[in-house]
Structure formats: C-alpha cells, structure tokens
N, C-alpha and C positions, 0 to 999 in steps of 0.2 A: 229623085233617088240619089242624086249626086252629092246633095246638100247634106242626104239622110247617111250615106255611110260617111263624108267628112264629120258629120259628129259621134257616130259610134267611132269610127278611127279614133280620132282624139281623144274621146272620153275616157278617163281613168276609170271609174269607178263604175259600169253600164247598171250594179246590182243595184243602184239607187233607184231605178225606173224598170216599170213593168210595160211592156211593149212587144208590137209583134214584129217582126221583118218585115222590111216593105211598108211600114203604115208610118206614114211623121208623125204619128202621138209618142208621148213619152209620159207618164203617169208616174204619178208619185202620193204617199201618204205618209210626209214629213214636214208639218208643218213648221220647226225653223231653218229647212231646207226653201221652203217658200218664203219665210221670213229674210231668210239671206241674200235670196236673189232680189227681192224687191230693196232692198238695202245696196245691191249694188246697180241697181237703175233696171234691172232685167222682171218682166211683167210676165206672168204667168197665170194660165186661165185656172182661179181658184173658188173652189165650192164647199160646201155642205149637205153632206148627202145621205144618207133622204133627209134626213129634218137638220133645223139649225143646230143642234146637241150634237149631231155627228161629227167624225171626224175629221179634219181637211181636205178633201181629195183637190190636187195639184194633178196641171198638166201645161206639158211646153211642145208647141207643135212646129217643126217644121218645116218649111213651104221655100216654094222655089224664089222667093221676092228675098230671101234671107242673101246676105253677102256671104262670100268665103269668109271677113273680116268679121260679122256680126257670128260666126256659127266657132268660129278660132275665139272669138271673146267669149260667147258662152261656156266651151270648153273650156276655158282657162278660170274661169269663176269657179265653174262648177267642180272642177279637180282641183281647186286650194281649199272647200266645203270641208272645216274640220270633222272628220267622222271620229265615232271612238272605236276604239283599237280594244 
C-alpha cells in the first residue's frame, strides 16, 4: 500500500489509468503511452484482447519489491508523457 499511494501522490495525470484503490494494477488502453515507456527502459505487461486485432490493453503493477527510487522514476516518466491538450 505504501508503494501504491507514493505513485498516486506523485502521478500528475491518474486519468491515464483505470484502477481501483487499494489494488497495484494500473491499466491502460494507449498504446504510444506503452510505446513510450518501453522506449524509456520501463516494461509493462502488454496484450491483445481477445483476439490479436484488438486493442492494446497495457498494464503496470505495483508490488512491494519496487523501490521508493524505482516508483519516483516511473512517476517522473510517466508525467513528462506528452498528452494533447
């Protein structure tokens, strides 16, 4: 839980992930949002769902093995994520 509200705290933008309180998943369905993060070294569990035609469904989970430093660097990626305005 400790890890899970240091990344809400920090996160700029929460409306990019669909999520419940309390659960470290954080989902997403933007795939150059997944393109980005694999571009800046950050893996993210990505799929096709149901079939491979589908959309991207993206998700980043996290777990207490995470550092304060690893979840401060996610954050910091994830809020320079150019959105459009």
């Amino acid at each position: 839980a400790k890890n899970m509200n240091l990344f809400l705290k920090n996160l700029s933008n929460r409306s990019l992930f669909v999520y419940v309180q309390g659960h470290p998943t954080f989902n997403f369905q933007n795939e150059p949002l997944a393109i980005y993060l694999e571009e800046k070294g950050i893996i993210v569990t990505n799929f096709r769902y149901p079939t491979e035609n589908d959309s991207l469904m993206s998700r980043i989970v996290i777990s207490a093995s995470h550092t304060k430093e690893d979840i401060l660097k996610l954050c910091n990626i994830l809020n320079s994520f150019p959105t459009k305005s």
